[in-house]
C-alpha positions in Angstrom: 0.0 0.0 0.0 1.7 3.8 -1.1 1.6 6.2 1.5 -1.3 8.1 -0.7 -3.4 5.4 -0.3 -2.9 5.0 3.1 -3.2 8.8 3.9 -6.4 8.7 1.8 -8.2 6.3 3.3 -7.2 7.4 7.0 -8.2 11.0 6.5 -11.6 10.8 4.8 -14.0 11.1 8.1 -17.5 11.3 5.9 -18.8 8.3 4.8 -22.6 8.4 3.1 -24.2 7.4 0.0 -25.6 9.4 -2.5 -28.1 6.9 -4.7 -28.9 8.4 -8.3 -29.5 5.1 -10.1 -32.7 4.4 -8.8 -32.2 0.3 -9.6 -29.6 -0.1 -6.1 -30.9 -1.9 -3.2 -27.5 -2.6 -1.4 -24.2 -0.8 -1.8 -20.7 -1.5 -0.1 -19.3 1.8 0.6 -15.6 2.0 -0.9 -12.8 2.2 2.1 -9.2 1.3 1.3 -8.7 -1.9 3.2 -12.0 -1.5 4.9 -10.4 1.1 7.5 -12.6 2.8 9.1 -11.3 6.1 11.0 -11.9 6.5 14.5 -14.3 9.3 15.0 -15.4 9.1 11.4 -19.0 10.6 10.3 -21.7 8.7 9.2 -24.7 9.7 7.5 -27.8 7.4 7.1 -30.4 9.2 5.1 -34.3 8.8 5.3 -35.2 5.7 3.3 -31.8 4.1 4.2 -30.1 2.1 6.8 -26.7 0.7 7.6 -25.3 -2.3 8.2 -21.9 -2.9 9.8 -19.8 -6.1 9.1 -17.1 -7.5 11.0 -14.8 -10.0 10.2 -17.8 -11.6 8.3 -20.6 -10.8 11.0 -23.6 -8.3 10.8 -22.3 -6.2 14.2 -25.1 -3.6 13.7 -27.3 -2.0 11.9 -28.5 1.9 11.9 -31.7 4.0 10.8 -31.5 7.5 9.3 -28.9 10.1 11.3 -26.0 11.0 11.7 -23.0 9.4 13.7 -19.5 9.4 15.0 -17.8 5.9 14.8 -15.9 6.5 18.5 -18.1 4.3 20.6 -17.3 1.4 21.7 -20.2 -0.5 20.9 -19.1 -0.3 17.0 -17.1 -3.0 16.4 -14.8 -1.0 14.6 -10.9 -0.3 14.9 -8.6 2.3 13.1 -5.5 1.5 11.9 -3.9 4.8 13.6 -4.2 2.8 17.0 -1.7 0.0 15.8 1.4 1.4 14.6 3.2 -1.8 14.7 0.9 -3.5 12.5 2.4 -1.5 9.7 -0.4 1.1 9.6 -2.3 -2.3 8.6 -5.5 -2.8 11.3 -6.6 -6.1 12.0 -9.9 -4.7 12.8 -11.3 -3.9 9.4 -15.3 -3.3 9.1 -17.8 -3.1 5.8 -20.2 -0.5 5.9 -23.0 -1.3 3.2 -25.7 1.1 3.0 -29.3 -0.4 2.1 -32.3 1.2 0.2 -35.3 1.3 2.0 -37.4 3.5 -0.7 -40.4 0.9 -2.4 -39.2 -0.3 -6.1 -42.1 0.6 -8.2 -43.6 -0.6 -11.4 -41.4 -4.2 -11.4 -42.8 -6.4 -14.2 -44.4 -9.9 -13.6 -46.1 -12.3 -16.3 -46.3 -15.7 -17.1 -43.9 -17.7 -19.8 -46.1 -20.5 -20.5 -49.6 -20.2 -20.5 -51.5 -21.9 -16.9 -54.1 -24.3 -17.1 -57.2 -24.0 -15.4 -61.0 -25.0 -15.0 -63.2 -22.6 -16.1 -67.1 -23.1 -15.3 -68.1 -21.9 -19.0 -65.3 -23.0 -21.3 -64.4 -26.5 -19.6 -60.3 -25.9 -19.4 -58.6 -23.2 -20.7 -55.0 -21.4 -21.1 -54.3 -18.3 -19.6 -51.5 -15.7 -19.5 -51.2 -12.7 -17.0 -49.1 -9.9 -16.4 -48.5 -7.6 -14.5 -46.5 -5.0 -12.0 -45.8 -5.2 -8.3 -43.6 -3.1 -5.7 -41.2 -3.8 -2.8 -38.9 -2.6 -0.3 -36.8 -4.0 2.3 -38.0 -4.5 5.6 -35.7 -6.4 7.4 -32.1 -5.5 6.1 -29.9 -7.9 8.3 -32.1 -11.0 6.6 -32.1 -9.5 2.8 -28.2 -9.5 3.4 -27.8 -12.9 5.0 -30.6 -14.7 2.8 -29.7 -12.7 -0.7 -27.0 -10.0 -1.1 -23.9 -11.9 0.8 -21.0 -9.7 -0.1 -22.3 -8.1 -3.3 -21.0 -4.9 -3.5 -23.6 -3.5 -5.7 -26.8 -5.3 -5.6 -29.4 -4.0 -8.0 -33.3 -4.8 -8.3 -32.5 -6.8 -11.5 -30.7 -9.5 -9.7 -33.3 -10.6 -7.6 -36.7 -9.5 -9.8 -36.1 -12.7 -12.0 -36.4 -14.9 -8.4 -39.5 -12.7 -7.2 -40.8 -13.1 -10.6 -40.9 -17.1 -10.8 -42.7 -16.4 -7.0 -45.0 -14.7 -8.1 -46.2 -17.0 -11.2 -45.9 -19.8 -9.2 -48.4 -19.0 -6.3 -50.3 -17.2 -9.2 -51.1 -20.2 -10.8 -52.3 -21.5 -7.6 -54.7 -18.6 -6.9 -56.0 -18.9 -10.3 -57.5 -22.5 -10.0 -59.0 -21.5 -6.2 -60.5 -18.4 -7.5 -63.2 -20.1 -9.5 -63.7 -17.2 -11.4 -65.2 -17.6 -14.9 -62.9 -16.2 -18.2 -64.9 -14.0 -19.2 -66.1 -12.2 -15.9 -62.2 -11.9 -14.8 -61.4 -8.6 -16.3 -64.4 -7.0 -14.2 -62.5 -8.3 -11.0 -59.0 -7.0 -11.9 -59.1 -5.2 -8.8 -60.7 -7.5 -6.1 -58.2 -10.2 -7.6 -54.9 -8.3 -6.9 -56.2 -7.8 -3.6 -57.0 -11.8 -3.2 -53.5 -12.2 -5.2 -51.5 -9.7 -2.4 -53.2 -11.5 0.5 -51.7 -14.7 -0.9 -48.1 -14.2 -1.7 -47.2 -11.3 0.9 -46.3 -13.6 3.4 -43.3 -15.6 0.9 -41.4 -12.1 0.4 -41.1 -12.3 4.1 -38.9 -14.7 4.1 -36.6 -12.6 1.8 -36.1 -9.6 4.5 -38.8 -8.1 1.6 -42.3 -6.6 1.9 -44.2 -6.9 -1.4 -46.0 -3.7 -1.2 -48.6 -3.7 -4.1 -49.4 -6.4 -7.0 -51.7 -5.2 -9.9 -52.8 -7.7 -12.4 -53.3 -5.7 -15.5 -54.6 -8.6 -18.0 -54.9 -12.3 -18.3 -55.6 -12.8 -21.9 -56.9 -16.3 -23.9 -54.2 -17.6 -26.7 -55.2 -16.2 -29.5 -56.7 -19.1 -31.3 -59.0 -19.1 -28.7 -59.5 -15.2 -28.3 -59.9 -15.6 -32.5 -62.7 -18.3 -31.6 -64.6 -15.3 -29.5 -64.1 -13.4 -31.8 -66.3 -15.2 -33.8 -68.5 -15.9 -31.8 -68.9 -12.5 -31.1 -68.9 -11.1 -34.5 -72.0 -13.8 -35.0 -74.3 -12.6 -32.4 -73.5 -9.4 -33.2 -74.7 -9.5 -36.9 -78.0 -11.1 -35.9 -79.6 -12.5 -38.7 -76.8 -14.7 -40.4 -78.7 -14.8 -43.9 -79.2 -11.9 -43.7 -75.3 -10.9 -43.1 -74.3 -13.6 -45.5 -76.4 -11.9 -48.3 -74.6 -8.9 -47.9 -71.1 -9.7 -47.5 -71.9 -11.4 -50.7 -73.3 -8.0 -52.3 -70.3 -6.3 -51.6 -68.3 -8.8 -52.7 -69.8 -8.6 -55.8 -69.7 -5.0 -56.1 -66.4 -4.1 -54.4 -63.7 -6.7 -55.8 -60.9 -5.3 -57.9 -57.9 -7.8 -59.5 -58.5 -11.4 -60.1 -58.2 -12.3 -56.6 -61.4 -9.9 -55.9 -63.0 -11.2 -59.3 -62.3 -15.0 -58.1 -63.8 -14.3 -54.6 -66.6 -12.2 -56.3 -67.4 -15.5 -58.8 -67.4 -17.6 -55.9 -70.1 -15.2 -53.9 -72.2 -14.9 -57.0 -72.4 -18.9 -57.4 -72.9 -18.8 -54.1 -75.9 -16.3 -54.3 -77.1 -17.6 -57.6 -77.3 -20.9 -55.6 -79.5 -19.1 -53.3 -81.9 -17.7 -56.0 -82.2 -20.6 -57.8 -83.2 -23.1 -54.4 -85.7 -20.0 -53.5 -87.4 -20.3 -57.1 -87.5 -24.0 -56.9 -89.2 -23.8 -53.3 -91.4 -20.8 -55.0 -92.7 -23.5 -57.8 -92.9 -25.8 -55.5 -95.3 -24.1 -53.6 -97.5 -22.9 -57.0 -97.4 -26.5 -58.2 -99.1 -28.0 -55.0 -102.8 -28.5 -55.3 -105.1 -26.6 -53.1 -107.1 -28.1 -50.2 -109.6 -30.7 -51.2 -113.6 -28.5 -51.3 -115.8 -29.0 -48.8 -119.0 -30.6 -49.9 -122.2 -28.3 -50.3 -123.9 -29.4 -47.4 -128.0 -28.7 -46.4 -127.6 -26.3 -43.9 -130.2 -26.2 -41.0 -131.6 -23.0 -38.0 -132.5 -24.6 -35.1 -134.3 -23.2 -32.5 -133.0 -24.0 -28.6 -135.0 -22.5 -26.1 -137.5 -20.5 -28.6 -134.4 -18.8 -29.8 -133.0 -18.9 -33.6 -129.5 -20.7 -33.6 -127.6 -21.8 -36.8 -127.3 -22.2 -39.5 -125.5 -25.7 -38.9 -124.4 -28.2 -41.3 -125.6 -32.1 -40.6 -122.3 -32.8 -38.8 -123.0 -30.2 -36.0 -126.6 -31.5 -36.1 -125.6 -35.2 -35.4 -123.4 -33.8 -32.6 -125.8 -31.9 -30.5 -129.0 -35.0 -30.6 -125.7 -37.1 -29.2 -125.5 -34.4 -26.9 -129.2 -34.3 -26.1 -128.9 -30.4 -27.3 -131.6 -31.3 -29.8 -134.6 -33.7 -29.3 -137.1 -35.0 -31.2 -139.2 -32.7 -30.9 -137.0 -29.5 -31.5 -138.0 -27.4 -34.5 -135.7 -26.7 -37.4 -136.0 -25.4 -40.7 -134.0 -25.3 -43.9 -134.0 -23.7 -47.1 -137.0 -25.2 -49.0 -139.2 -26.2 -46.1 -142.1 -23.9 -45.7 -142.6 -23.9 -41.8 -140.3 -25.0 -38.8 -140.4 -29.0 -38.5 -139.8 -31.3 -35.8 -136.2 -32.7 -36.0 -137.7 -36.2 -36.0 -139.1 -35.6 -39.3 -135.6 -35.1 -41.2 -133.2 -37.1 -39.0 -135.4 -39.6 -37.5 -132.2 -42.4 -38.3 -130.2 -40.3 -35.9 -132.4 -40.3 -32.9 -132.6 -43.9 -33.4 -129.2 -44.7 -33.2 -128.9 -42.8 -30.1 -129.0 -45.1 -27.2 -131.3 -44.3 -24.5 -130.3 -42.4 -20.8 -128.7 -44.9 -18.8 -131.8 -45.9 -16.0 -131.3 -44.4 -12.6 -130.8 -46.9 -9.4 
């Protein structure tokens, strides 16, 4: 070590971090040989904290302030106290300052589409993304569990772990939730909620505190969303004849270019198709024979109760002396009879077939 170096790192007494990269969680603060000076300040800013290391140990760690390494509760050393060391301290101490601020709009989505049951569509494939937020909670675990002695640990080298979480308990969720397809997008909101209830409590174990998760789509594969589509496209055009009729129209009166003329042939055959089973149906109709004439039947007033009723044809007739409407005695009249009649006198062979009222006990 050159006397520079040495003179350097002994007479430097401010040690604090100024974060501009926005991406650093942990950061090692550069000392020559980790020497710390006696009486050195330290600043710890809102949204940071410090953690000491000795010989390989977390000793302590500090909130926001400011403070003068003399105690001796640090477990720190400076070289100017052991001369015959070679102006070389055995007690050397790390300093790494850790970012406390959240870590907004980190992305999350799924690789491979997730399998579910869905009450309406039987099984389907779905794929989500979305964003989430942290911050660390518990700095002496995040260094123990992830950092170690990276100098400069940045969001990226832990978002791909968090990530894989994330989708894994996702997946999870999903199947629980029993939430059909098609209602999921109106429920973007209560779902993050149910999804943040759920996997808080595994960033825990980081030293982490997952903050916020928003799920901002879960989409279909597209052959699938292309099958809405469809679906869609049908019940909104209503009447399919109707829409095939025109698409056919502006085939025909649209196309440009032999592709446009081919598809244009193909919707006129298909059309003159049409016309030509609608004629045949139209023939088929003229050529069937009308309904076979009713005979011309005598046609008789009867009078029930000294009121006029009818006319009836014989049918009706037969019916009401079944009935008992019409005795024997009941007048009727028809067209060439001069006065009313008894009913005996025209249909006497009806009353006789007419079996009498069933005798009384």
């Amino acid at each position: 070590m050159g006397l520079f170096d040495w003179m350097f790192g002994q007479f430097i007494d401010v040690i604090e971090w100024m974060d501009d990269s926005q991406d650093t969680m942990v950061y090692r603060f550069p000392r020559h040989n980790n020497e710390i000076k006696y009486g050195a300040k330290l600043t710890v800013r809102e949204s940071q904290m410090a953690i000491f290391v000795n010989e390989g140990i977390v000793a302590d760690v500090l909130g926001a302030g400011i403070y003068e390494l003399e105690t001796k509760n640090l477990p720190i050393m400076t070289s100017l106290q052991h001369w015959h060391h070679g102006f070389n301290s055995p007690f050397k101490a790390e300093i790494y300052f850790v970012n406390t601020k959240r870590f907004t709009n980190l992305k999350w989505g799924t690789k491979n589409p997730i399998m579910v049951r869905d009450p309406e569509f039987s099984m389907v494939r779905l794929r989500a993304f979305g964003t989430y937020e942290i911050r660390i909670t518990d700095p002496k675990q995040f260094m123990t569990e992830i950092v170690g002695t990276d100098h400069h640990f940045t969001v990226d080298e832990i978002d791909h772990q968090l990530t894989n979480l994330i989708v894994s308990k996702f997946a999870t969720i999903l199947g629980e939730s029993n939430i059909p397809v098609l209602d999921l997008a109106s429920n973007y909101e209560n779902f993050s909620t149910y999804i943040f209830k759920k996997i808080a409590p595994y960033f825990g174990e980081y030293g982490l505190e997952l903050t916020k998760i928003l799920v901002e789509n879960i989409s279909l594969p597209e052959n699938v969303e292309a099958a809405l589509d469809k679906r869609t496209s049908r019940e909104v055009t209503g009447n399919l004849d109707a829409h095939i009729q025109y698409q056919t129209g502006e085939a025909l009166g649209s196309g440009k270019g032999s592709i446009s003329d081919m598809v244009g042939m193909g919707a006129g055959l298909a059309l003159g198709q049409q016309m030509t089973e609608k004629m045949n149906n139209n023939a088929t109709n003229k050529n069937t024979p009308p309904p076979l004439p009713t005979r011309n039947s005598t046609m008789y007033h009867v009078a029930l109760e000294n009121v006029q009723e009818g006319p009836y044809d014989v049918r009706t007739i037969q019916l009401y002396i079944k009935q008992g409407l019409i005795q024997k005695d009941t007048l009727i009249w028809t067209e060439g009879l001069q006065n009313w009649v008894e009913a005996r006198s025209v249909f006497e062979h009806y009353f006789n077939s007419t079996p009498p009222p069933i005798p009384q006990p």
